[in-house]
C-alpha positions as CSV (number, residue, x, y, z in Angstrom):
1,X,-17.0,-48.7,7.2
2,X,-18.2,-48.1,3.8
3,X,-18.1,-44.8,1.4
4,X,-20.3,-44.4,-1.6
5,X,-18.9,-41.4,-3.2
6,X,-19.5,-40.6,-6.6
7,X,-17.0,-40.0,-9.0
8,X,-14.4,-40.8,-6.1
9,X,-10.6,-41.2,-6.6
10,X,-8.6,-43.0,-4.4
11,X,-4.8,-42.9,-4.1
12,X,-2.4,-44.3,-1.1
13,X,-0.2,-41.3,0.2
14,X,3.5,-41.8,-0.5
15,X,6.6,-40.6,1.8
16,X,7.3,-37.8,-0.3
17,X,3.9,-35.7,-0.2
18,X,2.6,-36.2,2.9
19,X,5.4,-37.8,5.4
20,X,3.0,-37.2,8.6
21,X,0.7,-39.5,7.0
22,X,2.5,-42.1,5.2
23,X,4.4,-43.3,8.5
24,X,1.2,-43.6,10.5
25,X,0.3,-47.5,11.6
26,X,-3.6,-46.2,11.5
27,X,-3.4,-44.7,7.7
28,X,-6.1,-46.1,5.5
29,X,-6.4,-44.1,2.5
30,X,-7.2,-40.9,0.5
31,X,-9.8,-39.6,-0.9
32,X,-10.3,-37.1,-3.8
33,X,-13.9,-35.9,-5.1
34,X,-15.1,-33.5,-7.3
35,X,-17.3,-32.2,-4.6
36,X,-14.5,-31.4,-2.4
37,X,-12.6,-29.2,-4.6
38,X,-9.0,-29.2,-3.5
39,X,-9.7,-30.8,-0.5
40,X,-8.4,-34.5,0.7
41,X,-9.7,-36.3,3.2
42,X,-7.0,-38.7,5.1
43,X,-8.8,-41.5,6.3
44,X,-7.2,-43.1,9.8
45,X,-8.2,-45.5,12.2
46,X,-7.9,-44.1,15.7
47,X,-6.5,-45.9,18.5
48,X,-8.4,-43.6,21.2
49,X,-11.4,-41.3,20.9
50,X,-11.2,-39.0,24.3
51,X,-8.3,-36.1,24.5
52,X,-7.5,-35.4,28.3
53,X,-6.3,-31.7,27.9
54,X,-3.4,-31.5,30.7
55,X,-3.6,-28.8,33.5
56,X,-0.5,-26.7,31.9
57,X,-1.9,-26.2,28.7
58,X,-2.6,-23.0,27.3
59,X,-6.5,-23.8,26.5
60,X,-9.1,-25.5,28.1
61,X,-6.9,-27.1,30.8
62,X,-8.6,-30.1,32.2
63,X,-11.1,-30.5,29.8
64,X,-11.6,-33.4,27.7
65,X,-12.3,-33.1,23.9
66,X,-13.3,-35.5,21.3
67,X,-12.2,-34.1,17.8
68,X,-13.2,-36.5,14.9
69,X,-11.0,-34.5,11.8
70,X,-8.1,-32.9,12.1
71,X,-7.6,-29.7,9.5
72,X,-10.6,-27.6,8.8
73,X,-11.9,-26.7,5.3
74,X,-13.2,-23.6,6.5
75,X,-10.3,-22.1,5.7
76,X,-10.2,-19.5,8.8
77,X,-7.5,-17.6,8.7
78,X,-7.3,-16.5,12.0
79,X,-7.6,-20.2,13.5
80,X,-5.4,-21.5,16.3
81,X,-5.5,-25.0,15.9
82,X,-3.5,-24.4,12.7
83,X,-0.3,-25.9,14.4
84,X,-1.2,-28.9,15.2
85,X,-1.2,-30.3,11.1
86,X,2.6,-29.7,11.7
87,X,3.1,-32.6,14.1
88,X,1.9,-34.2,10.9
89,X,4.7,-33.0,8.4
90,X,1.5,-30.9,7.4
91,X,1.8,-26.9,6.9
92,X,-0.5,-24.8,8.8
93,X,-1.6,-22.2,5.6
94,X,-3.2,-24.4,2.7
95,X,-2.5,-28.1,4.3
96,X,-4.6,-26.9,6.9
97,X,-7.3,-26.0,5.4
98,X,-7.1,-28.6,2.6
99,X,-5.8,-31.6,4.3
100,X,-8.4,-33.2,6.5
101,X,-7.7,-36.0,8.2
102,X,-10.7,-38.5,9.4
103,X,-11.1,-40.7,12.1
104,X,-13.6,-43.2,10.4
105,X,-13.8,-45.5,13.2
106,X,-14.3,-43.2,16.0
107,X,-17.6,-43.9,17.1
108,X,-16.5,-47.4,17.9
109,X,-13.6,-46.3,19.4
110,X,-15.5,-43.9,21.6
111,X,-18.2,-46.5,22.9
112,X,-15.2,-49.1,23.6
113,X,-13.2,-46.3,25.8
114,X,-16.4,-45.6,27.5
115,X,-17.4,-48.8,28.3
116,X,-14.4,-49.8,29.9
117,X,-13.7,-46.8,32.0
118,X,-14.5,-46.4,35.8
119,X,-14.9,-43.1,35.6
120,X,-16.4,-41.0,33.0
121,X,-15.0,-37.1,32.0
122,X,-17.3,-35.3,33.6
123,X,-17.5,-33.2,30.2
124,X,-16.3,-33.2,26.6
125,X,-15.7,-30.5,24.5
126,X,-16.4,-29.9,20.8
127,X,-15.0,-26.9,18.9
128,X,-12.0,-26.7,20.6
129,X,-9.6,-27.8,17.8
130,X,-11.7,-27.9,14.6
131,X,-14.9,-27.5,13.6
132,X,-17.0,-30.8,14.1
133,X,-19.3,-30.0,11.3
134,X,-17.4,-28.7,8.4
135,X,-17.9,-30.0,4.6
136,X,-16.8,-33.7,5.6
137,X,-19.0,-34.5,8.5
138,X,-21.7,-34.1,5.5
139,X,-19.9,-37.3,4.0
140,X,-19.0,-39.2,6.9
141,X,-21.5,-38.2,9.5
142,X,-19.9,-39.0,12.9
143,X,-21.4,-36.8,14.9
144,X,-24.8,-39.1,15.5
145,X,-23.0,-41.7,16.5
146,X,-20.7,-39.9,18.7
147,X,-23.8,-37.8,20.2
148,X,-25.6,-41.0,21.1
149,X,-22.8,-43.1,22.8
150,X,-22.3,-39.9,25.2
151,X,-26.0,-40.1,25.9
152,X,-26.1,-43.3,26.9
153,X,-23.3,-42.9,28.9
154,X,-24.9,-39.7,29.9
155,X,-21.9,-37.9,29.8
156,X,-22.5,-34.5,30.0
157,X,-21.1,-32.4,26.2
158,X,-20.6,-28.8,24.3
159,X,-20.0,-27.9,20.8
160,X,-19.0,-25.1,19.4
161,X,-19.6,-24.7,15.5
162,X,-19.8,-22.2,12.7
163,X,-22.0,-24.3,10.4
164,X,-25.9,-24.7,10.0
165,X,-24.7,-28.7,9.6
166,X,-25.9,-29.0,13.4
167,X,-29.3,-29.1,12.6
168,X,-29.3,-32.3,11.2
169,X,-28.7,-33.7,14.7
170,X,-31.3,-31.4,16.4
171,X,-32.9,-34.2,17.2
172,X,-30.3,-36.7,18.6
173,X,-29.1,-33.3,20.6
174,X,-33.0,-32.6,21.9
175,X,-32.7,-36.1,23.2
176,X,-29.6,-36.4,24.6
177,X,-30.3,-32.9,26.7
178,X,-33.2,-35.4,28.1
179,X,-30.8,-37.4,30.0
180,X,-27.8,-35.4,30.2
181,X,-26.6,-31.8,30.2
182,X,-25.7,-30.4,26.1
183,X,-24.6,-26.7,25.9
184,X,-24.7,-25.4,22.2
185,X,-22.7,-22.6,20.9
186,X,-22.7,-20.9,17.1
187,X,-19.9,-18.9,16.3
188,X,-20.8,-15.0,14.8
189,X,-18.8,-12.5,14.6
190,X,-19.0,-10.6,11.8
191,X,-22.5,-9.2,9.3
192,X,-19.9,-8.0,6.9
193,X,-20.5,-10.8,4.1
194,X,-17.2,-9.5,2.4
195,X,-15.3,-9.2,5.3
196,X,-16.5,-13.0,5.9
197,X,-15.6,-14.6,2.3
198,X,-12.4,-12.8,2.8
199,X,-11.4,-14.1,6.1
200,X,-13.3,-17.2,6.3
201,X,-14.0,-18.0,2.8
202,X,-15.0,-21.7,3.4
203,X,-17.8,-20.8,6.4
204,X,-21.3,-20.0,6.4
205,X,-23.1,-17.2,5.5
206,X,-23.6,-15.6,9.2
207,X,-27.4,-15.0,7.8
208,X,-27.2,-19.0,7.7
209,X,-25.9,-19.0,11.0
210,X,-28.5,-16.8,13.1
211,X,-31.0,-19.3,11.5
212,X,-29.4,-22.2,13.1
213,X,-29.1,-19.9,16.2
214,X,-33.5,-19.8,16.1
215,X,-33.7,-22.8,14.8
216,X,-31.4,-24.3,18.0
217,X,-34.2,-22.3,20.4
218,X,-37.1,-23.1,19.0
219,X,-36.1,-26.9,19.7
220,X,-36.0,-25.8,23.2
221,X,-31.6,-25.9,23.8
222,X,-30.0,-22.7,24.7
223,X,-27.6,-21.8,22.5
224,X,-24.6,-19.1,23.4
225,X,-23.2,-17.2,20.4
226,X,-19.0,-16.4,20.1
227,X,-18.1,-13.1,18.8
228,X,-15.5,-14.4,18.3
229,X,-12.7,-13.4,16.5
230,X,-13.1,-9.6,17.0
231,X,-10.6,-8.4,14.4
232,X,-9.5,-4.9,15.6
233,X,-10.5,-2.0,13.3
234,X,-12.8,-4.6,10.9
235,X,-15.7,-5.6,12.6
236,X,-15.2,-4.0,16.1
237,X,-17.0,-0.6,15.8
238,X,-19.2,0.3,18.1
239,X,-22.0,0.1,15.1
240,X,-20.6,-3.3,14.2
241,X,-21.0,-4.7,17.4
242,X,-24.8,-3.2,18.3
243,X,-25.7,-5.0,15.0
244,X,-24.2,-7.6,15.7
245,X,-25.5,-7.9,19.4
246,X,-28.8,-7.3,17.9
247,X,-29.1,-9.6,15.3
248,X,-27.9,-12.4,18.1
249,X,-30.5,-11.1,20.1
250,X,-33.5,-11.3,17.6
251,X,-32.1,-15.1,16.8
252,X,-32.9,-16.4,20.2
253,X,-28.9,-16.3,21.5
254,X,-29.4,-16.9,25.6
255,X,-25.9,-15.5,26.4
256,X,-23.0,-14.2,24.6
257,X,-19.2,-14.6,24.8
258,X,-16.5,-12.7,22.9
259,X,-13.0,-12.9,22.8
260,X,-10.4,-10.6,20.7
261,X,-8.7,-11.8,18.2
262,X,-5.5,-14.5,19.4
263,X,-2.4,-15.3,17.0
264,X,0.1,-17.5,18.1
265,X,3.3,-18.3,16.1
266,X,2.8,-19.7,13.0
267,X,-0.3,-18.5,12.6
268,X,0.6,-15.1,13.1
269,X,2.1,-15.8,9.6
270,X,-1.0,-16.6,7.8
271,X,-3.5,-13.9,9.5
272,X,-0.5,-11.2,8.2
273,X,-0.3,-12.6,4.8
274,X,-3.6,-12.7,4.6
275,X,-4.1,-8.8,6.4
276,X,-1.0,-7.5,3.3
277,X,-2.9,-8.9,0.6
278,X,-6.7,-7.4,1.8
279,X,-6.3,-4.9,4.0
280,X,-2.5,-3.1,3.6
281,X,-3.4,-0.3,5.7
282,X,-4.0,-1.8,8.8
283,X,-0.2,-4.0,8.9
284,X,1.4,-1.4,10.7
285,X,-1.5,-0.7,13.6
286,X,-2.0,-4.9,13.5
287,X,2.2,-5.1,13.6
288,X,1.9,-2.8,16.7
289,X,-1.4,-4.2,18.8
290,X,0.2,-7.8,18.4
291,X,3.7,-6.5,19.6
292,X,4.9,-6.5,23.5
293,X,1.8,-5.2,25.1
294,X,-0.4,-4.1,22.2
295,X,-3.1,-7.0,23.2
296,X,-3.6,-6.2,26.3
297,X,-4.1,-2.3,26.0
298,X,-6.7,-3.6,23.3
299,X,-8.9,-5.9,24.8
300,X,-8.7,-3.0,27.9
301,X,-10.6,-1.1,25.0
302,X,-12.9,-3.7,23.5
303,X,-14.2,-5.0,27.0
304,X,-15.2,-1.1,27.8
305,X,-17.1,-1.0,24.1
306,X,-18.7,-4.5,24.5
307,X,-19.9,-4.8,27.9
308,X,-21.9,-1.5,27.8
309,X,-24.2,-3.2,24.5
310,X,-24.2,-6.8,26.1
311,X,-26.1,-5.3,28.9
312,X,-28.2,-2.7,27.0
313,X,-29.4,-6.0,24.9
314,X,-30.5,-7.6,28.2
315,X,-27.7,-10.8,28.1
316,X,-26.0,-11.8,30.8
317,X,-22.4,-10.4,31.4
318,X,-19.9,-13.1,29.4
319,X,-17.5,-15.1,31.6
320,X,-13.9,-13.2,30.8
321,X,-12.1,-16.3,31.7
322,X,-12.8,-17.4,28.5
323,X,-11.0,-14.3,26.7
324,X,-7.9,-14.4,29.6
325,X,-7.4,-18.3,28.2
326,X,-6.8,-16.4,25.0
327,X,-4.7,-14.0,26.1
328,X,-1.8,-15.6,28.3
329,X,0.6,-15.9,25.1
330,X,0.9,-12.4,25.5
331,X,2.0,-13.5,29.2
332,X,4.3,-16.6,29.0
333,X,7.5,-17.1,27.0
334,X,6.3,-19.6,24.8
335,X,3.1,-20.3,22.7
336,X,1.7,-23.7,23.1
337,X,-0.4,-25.0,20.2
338,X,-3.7,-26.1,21.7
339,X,-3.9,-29.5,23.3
340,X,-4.1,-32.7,21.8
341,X,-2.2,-35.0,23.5
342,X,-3.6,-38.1,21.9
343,X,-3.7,-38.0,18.1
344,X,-4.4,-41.4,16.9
């Protein structure tokens, strides 16, 4: 596979920056540009392409999940896939969201594993530990390849983004829904443009993302929207949320889900040093609704304010399995990090 990046640097990773990397058998190289300020990309090879999520885990048990990158450069503060870069020697604050590690050959590697196997997942997940189309699927473009060998193996697919990068592939996704089932999801949950830089400072404007929301529709896919994270006492007002529901609405958004806002350990950490530093006020009330118990009295309260406007907007009533997956950590005695079994 071949790169053309202008004004590229490239530098082999030694043991004592990045140990995660340096020891792996499938480690290529790294690449700095000016167009990615601050951010690396990690290029691997990957031995296998399709994650079997196992039947304990905490999220998305049983699916299976394709996940080309690993590290996100939008820089979500809130995110819940942040643990995994420490099974890479990785942090999960600013390695995170500035170490992104690519699987270059993964659209060969997915076409090979489907080839060969008997039976076929009977659906893969995007979205469910990074974003597919952050800043680097611009450069290396995986997803067309990855959306076509799933078509013709007419496995059935979802992803879940934040960015307006999906509409590249409009197209390929058009055509694939021809021969097998696609459900598309855009993640919006917050108008507050200031709020959003702050939180989620390397993420689409959500005016970007209601466009992608219409122009998802007017290719003729449905396309569910995620409020999701509600942040308690930022952008869950009731005035927050009936803008919200209605600017969804106006995009084209068949049918909503929402889920409250989910910090496991670790990232706990970053969301708090993130809430001292822009919003001091709120640590205690955030210190006491993500103690024993606060979570649960609050999404008692958010499903009572949200239901109410998802019906008076005319959407069907969300499926709350989705937000009880996110809140068993406040029901078990350990918090898993979110499945991944198979790395590289």
């Amino acid at each position: 596979m071949t790169l053309r990046w202008d004004g590229q640097r490239v530098d082999r990773v030694d043991d004592g920056t990045l140990p995660g990397l340096a020891r792996m058998s499938g480690f290529v190289r790294s690449v700095r540009t000016p167009e990615f300020r601050d951010v690396t990309c990690h290029e691997v090879l990957a031995k296998s392409a399709l994650n079997h999520v196992p039947q304990d885990a905490r999220m998305l048990p049983g699916e299976w999940t394709i996940n080309p990158y690993r590290g996100c450069a939008h820089a979500c503060q809130y995110c819940f896939a942040r643990p995994t870069h420490t099974r890479l020697g990785l942090n999960v604050a600013g390695d995170f969201d500035r170490e992104i590690v690519v699987k270059t050959n993964i659209v060969a590697v997915l076409r090979a594993e489907l080839a060969r196997r008997r039976v076929l997942p009977p659906r893969v997940a995007f979205g469910t530990s990074t974003d597919v189309y952050q800043r680097a699927e611009g450069r290396y473009q995986l997803m067309p390849g990855i959306i076509d060998a799933l078509a013709g193996a007419r496995v059935p697919f979802s992803i879940l983004t934040k960015s307006p990068l999906i509409r590249r592939d409009l197209d390929r996704l058009v055509a694939a829904s021809r021969v097998t089932t696609v459900h598309l999801g855009l993640s919006i949950s917050m108008l507050d443009e200031e709020l959003r830089e702050s939180v989620e400072f390397g993420t689409a404007t959500s005016a970007a993302r209601l466009a992608t929301v219409r122009e998802i529709r007017d290719a003729g896919l449905a396309c569910t929207v995620f409020l999701s994270p509600v942040l308690p006492h930022l952008n869950d007002g009731p005035e927050q949320l009936r803008a919200l529901l209605a600017a969804v609405t106006r995009a084209g958004a068949t049918s909503v889900l929402y889920t409250p806002l989910y910090l496991s350990n670790g990232v706990r950490e970053v969301f708090f040093t993130w809430l001292r530093r822009a919003h001091p006020a709120l640590v205690e009330e955030y210190t006491r609704l993500y103690g024993k118990g606060g979570t649960r009295e609050y999404r008692d309260t958010l499903r009572e304010r949200i239901l109410p406007l998802i019906a008076e907007y005319g959407l069907p009533a969300p499926d709350e399995s989705v937000e009880d997956r996110f809140a068993l950590h406040g029901r078990r005695g350990r918090v898993a990090e979110p499945a991944q079994p198979t790395l590289f």
